[in-house]
DRENDO-1510 file (C-alpha; in Angstrom, 1 decimal, always signed):
<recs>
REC; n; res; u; v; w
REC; 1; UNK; +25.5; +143.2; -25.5 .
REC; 2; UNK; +25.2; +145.3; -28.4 .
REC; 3; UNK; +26.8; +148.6; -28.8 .
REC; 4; UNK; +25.1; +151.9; -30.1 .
REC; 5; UNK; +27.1; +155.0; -31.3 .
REC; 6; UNK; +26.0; +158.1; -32.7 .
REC; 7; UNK; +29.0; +159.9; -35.4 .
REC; 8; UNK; +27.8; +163.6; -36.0 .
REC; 9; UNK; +29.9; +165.8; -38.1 .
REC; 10; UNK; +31.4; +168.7; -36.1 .
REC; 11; UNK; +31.3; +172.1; -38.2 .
REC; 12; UNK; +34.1; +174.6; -38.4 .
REC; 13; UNK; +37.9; +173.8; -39.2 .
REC; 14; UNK; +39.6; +173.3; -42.1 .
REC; 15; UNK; +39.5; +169.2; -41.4 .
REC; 16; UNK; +36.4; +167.0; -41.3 .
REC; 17; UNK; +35.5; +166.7; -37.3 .
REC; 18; UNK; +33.2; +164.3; -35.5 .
REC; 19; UNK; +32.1; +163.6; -32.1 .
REC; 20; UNK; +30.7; +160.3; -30.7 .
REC; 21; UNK; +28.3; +159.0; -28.0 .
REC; 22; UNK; +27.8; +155.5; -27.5 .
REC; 23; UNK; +26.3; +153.4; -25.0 .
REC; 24; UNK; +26.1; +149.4; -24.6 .
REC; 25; UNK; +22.9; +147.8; -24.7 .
REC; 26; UNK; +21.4; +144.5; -23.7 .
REC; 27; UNK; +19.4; +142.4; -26.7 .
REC; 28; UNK; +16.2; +143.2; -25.4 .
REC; 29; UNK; +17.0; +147.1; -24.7 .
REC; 30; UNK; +18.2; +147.0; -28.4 .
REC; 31; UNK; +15.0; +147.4; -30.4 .
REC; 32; UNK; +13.8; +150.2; -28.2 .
REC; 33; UNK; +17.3; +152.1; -27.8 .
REC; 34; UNK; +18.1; +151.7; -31.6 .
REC; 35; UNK; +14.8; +153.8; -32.7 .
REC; 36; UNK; +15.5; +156.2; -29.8 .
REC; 37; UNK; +19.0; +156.5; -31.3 .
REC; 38; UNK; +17.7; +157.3; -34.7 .
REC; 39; UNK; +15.1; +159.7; -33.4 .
REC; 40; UNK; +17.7; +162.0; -31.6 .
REC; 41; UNK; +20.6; +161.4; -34.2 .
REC; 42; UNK; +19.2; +163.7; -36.3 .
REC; 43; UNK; +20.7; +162.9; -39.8 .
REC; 44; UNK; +24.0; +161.6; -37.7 .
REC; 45; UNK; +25.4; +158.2; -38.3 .
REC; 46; UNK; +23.9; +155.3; -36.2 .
REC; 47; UNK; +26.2; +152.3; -36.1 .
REC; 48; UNK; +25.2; +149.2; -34.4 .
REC; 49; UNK; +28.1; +147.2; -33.4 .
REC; 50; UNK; +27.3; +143.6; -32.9 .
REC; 51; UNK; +28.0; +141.6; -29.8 .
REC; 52; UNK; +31.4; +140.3; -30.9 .
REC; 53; UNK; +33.0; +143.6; -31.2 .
REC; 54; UNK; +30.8; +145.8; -28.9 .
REC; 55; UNK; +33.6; +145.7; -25.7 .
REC; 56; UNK; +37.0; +145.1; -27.1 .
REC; 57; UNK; +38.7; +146.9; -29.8 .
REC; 58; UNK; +39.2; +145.5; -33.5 .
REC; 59; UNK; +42.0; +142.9; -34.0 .
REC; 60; UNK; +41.2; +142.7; -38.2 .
REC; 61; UNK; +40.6; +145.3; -39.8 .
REC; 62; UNK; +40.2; +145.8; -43.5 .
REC; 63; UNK; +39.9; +148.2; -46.1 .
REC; 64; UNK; +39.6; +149.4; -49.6 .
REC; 65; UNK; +42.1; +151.8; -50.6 .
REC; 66; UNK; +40.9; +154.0; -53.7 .
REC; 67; UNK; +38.6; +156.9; -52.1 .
REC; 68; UNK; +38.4; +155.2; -48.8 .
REC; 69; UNK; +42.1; +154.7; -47.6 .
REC; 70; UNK; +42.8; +157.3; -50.0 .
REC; 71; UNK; +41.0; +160.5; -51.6 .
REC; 72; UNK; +42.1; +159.6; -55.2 .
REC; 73; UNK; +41.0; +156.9; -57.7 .
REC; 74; UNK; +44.5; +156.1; -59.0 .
REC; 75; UNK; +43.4; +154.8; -62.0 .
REC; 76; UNK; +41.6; +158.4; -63.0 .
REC; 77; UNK; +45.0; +159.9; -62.1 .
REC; 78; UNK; +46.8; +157.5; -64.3 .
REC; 79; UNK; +44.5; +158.6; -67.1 .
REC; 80; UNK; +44.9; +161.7; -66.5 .
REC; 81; UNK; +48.5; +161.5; -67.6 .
REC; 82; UNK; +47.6; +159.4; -70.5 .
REC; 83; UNK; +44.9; +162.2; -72.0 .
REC; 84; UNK; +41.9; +160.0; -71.3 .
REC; 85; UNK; +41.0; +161.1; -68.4 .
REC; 86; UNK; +37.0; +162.2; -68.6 .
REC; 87; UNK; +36.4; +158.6; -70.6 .
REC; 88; UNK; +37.9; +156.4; -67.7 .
REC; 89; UNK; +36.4; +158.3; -65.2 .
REC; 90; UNK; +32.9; +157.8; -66.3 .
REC; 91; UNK; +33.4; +154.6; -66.6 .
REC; 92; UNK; +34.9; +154.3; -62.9 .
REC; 93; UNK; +31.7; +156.1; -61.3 .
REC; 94; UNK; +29.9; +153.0; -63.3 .
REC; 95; UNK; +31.5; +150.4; -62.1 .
REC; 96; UNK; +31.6; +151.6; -58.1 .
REC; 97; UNK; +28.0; +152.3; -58.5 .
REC; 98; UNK; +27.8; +148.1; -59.6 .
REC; 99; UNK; +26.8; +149.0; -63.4 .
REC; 100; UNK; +29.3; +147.7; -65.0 .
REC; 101; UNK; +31.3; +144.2; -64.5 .
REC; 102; UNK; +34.4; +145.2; -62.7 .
REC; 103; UNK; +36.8; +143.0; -64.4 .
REC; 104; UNK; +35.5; +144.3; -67.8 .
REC; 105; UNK; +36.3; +147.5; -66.5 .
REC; 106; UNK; +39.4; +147.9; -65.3 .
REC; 107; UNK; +40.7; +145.8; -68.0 .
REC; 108; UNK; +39.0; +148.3; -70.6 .
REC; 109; UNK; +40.2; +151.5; -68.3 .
REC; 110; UNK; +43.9; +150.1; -68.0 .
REC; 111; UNK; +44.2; +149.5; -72.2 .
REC; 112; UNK; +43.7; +153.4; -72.1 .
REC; 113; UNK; +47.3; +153.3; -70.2 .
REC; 114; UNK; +49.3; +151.3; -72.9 .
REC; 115; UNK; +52.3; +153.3; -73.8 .
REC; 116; UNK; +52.6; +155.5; -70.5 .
REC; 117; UNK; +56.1; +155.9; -69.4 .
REC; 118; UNK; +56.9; +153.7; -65.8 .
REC; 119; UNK; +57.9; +156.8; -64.3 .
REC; 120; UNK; +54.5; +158.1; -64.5 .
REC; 121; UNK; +53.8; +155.6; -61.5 .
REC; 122; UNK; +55.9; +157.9; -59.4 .
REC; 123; UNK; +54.2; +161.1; -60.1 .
REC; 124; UNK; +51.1; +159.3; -59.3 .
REC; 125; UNK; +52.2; +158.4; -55.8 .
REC; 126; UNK; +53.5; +161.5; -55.3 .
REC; 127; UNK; +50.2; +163.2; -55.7 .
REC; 128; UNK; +48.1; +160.3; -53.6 .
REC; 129; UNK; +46.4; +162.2; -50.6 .
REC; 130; UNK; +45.5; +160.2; -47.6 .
REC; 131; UNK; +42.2; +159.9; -46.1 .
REC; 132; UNK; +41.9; +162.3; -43.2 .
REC; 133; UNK; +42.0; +159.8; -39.9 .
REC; 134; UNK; +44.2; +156.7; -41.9 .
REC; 135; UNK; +47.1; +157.1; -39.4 .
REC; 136; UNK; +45.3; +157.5; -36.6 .
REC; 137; UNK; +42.8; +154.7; -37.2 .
REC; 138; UNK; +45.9; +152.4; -38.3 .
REC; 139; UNK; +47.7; +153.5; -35.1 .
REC; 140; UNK; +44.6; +152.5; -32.8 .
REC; 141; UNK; +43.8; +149.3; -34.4 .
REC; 142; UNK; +47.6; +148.2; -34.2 .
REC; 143; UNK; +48.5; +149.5; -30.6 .
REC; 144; UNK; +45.2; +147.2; -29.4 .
REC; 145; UNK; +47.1; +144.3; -30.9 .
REC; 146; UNK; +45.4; +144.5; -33.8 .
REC; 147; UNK; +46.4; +143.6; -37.8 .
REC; 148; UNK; +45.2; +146.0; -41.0 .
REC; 149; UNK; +45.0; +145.3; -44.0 .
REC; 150; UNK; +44.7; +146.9; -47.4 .
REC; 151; UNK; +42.7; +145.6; -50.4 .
REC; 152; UNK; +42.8; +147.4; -53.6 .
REC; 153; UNK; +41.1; +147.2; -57.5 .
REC; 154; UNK; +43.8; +149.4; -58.0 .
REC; 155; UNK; +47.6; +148.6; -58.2 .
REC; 156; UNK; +50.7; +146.8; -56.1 .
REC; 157; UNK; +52.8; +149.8; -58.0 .
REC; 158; UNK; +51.0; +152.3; -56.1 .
REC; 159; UNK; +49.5; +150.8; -52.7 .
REC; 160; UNK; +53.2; +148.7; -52.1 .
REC; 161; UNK; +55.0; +151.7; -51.2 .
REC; 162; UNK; +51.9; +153.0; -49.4 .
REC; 163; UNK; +51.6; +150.2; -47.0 .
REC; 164; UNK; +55.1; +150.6; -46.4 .
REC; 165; UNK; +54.8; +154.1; -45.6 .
REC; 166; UNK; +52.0; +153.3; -42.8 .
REC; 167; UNK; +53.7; +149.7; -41.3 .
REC; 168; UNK; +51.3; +147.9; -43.2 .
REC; 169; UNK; +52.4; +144.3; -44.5 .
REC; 170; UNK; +49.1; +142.8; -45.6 .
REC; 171; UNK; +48.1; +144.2; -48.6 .
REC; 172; UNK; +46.8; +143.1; -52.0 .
REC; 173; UNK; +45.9; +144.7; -55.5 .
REC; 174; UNK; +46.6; +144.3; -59.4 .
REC; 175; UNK; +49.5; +144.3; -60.9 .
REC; 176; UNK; +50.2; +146.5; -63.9 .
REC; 177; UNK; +52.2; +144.6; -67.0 .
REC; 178; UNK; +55.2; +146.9; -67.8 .
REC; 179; UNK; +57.3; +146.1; -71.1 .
REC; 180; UNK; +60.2; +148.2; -71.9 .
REC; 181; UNK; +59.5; +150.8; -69.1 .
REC; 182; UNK; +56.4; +151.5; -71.0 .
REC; 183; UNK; +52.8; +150.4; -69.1 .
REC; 184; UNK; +51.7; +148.1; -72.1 .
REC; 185; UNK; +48.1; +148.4; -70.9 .
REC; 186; UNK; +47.2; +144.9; -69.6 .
REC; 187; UNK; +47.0; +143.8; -65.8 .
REC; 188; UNK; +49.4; +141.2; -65.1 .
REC; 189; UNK; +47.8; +138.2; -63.5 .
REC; 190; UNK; +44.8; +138.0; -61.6 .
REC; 191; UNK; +41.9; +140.5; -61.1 .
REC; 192; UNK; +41.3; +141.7; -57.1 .
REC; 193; UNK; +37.3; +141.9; -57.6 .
REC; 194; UNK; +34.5; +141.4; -54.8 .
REC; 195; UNK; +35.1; +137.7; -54.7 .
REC; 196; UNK; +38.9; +138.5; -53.8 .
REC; 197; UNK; +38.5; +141.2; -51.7 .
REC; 198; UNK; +36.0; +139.0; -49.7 .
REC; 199; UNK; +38.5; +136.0; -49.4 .
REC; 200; UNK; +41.3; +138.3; -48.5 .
REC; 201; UNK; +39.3; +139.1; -45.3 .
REC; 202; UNK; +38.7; +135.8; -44.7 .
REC; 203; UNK; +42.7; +134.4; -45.2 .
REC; 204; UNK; +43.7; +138.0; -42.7 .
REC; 205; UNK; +40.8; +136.5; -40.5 .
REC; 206; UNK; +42.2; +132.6; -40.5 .
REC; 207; UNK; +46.1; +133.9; -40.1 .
REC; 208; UNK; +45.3; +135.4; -36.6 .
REC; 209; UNK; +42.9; +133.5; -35.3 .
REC; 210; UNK; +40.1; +136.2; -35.2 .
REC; 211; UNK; +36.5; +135.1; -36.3 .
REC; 212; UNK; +35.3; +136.8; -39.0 .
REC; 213; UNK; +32.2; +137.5; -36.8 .
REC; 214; UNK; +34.6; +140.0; -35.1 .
REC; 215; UNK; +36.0; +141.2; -38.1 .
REC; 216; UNK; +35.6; +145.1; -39.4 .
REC; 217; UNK; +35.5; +145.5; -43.0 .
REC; 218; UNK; +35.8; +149.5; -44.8 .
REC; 219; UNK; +35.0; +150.4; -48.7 .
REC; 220; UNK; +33.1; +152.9; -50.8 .
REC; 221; UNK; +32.0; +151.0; -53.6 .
REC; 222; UNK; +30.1; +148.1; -55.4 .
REC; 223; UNK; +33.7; +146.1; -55.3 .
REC; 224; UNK; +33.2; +146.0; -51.8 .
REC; 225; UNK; +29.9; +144.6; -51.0 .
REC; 226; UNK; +31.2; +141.1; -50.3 .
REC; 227; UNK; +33.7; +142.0; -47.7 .
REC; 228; UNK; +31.6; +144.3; -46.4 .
REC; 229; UNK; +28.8; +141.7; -45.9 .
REC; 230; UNK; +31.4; +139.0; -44.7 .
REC; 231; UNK; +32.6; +141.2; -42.1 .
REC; 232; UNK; +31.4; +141.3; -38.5 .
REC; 233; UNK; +30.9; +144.7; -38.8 .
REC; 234; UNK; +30.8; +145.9; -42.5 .
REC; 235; UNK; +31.3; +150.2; -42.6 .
REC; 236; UNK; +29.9; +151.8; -46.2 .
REC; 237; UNK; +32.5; +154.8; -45.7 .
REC; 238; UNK; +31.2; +158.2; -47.8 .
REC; 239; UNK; +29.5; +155.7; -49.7 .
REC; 240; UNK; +28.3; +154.8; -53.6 .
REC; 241; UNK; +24.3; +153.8; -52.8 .
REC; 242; UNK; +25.0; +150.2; -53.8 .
REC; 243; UNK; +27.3; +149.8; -50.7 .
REC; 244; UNK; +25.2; +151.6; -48.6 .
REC; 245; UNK; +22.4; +148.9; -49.1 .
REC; 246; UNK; +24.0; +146.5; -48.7 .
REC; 247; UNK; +25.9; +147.4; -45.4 .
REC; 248; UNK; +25.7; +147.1; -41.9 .
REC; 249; UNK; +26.0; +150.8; -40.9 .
REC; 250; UNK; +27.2; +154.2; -43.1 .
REC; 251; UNK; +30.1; +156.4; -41.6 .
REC; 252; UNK; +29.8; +159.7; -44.0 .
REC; 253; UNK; +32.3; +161.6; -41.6 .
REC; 254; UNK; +35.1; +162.0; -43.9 .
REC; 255; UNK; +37.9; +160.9; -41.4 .
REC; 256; UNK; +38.8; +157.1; -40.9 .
REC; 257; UNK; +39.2; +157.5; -37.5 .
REC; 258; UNK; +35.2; +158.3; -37.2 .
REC; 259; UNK; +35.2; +154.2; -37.7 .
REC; 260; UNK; +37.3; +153.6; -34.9 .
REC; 261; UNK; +34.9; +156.0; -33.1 .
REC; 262; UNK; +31.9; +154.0; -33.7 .
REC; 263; UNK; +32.7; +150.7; -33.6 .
REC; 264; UNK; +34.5; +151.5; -29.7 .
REC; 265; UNK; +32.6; +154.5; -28.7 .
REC; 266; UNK; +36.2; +155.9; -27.5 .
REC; 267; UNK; +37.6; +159.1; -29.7 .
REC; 268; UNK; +41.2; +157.5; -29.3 .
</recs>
């Protein structure tokens, strides 16, 4: 059995709102009820969830944090305080959309940082805005007896206290090298790129015993391609094009809790 869910965007409200209809379909209904899905979807988001996942709920779950957990690219903010923003953030949108080597990147984008005070890493948490849904979907996934976890290109000075904050305990991103409580503008060890993000899901996958097959995986951008395709279910959330080709299904609702909607057809 396959499932099939339909994720429209609900106008009016200050908040992004959504409704869902799914059914469950055989393998041979599939091809028939899939283009009938896209027919009356209308522009709407058509997720097919594959057989593994299509009647329970999500025991692994994981996601990107920088404009999918959260709104904000904390590296932009970060040059924001250190006068540079416009340069790094062009060369952000480059690398999400997969034109740039990611590595290269951020290492180039986080020299821009050296000399920033370490207190600076507090006024960038402090203006880090959740994505609309996180708690819920995070509350869902973990009430079914399921594990989330958070995997970032960004940094373990920012998304640490943020995990915290939503009783997360898996988690992974760069480190920032700080020298005299001044950022000296180096990463300190090694680089969370596709090929880690992708073996993150896999280790969260092995540690509970939950085939990867039935694994959901959540980002935005060209970092996330690998997990994405590794996952059972790989979501390309509001995203960059060169996710959204790559991926099994698009949620453009902006709440994280549109995901939970598609993948179980339930609302909570």
């Amino acid at each position: 059995m396959h499932r099939i869910s339909i994720v429209r965007t609900v106008a009016g409200g200050s908040q992004p709102a959504f409704s869902v209809a799914s059914k469950l379909v055989t393998d041979d209904q599939l091809p028939a009820q899939l283009s009938r899905a896209h027919e009356i979807a209308d522009g709407a988001d058509v997720v097919v969830v594959p057989a593994p996942l299509a009647r329970t709920t999500p025991k692994v779950v994981v996601m990107d944090v920088d404009s999918t957990f959260i709104e904000d690219e904390v590296i932009d903010l970060l040059a924001a305080e250190a006068g540079a923003a416009k340069k790094v953030a062009k060369v952000t949108e480059k690398a999400m959309r997969g034109e740039l080597d990611f590595e290269d990147s951020l290492r180039a984008r986080v020299k821009t940082l050296k000399g920033l005070p370490e207190k600076v890493l507090d006024d960038v948490r402090a203006a880090i805005t959740p994505t609309g849904g996180a708690a819920e979907l995070i509350s869902l996934v973990q009430s079914g007896g399921g594990r989330v976890g958070l995997v970032s290109g960004g940094f373990t000075q920012i998304l640490a206290p943020l995990a915290e904050q939503f009783g997360i305990t898996d988690y992974a991103a760069n480190t920032l090298e700080i020298s005299n409580g001044k950022l000296t503008g180096r990463v300190d060890g090694r680089i969370v790129d596709a090929k880690f993000k992708r073996r993150f899901l896999r280790q969260l996958c092995e540690e509970t015993g939950v085939p990867v097959e039935a694994s959901v995986a959540i980002g935005d951008g060209a970092n996330d391609a690998l997990m994405v395709q590794q996952a059972g279910l790989g979501i390309a959330f509001c995203p960059k094009p060169a996710l959204a080709e790559v991926a099994d299904a698009t949620v453009s609702v902006r709440r994280l809790d549109a995901v939970w909607a598609a993948v179980t057809g339930r609302m909570n």
